[in-house]
C-alpha positions as CSV (number, residue, x, y, z in Angstrom):
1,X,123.1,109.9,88.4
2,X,119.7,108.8,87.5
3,X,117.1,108.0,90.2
4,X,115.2,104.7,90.1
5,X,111.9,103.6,92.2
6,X,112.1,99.9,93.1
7,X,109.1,98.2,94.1
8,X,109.4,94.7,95.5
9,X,106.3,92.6,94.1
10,X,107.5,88.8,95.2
11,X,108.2,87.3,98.0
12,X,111.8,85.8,99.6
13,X,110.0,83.2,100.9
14,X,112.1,80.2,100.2
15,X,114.5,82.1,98.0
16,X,118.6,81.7,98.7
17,X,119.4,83.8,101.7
18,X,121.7,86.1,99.8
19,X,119.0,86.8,97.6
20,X,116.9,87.9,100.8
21,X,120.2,89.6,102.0
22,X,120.2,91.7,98.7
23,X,116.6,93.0,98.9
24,X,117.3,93.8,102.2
25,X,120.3,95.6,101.6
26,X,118.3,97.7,98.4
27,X,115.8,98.7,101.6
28,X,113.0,96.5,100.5
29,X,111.5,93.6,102.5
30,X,108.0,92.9,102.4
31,X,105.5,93.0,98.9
32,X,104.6,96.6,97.8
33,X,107.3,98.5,99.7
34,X,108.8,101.5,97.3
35,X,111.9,102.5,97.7
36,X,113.6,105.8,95.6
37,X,117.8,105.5,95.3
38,X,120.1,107.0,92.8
39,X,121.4,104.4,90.2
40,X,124.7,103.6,90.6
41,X,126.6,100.7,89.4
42,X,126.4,98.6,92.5
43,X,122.3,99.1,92.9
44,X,122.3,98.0,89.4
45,X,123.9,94.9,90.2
46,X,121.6,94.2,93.3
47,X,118.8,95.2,90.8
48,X,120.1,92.7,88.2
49,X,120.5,90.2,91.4
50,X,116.9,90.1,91.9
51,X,115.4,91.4,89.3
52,X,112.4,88.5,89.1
53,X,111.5,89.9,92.5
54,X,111.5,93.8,91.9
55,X,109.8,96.2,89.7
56,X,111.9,99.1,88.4
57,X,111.2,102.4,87.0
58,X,113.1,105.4,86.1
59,X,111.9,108.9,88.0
């Protein structure tokens, strides 16, 4: 599987609370934290998810 950096780059402030659930759950949680996981196809459905509060790039 290929890895993928995720960068969370907005806030869950006043988002849904399964949207905050789901960038908690991707290991994220405050602005600027990086996290590195392999993609498979459930982190690409978190990614998809919340993809207008992440940044993704392939490693």
């Amino acid at each position: 599987m290929a890895k993928v950096r995720i960068s969370q780059v907005r806030s869950t402030i006043g988002r849904p609370e399964r949207q905050k659930r789901t960038i908690k759950a991707l290991g994220l949680g405050r602005i600027d934290k990086v996290v590195e996981v392999e993609l498979t196809p459930q982190i690409s459905g978190m990614i998809d998810k919340v993809s207008h509060l992440v940044s993704v790039t392939e490693v």
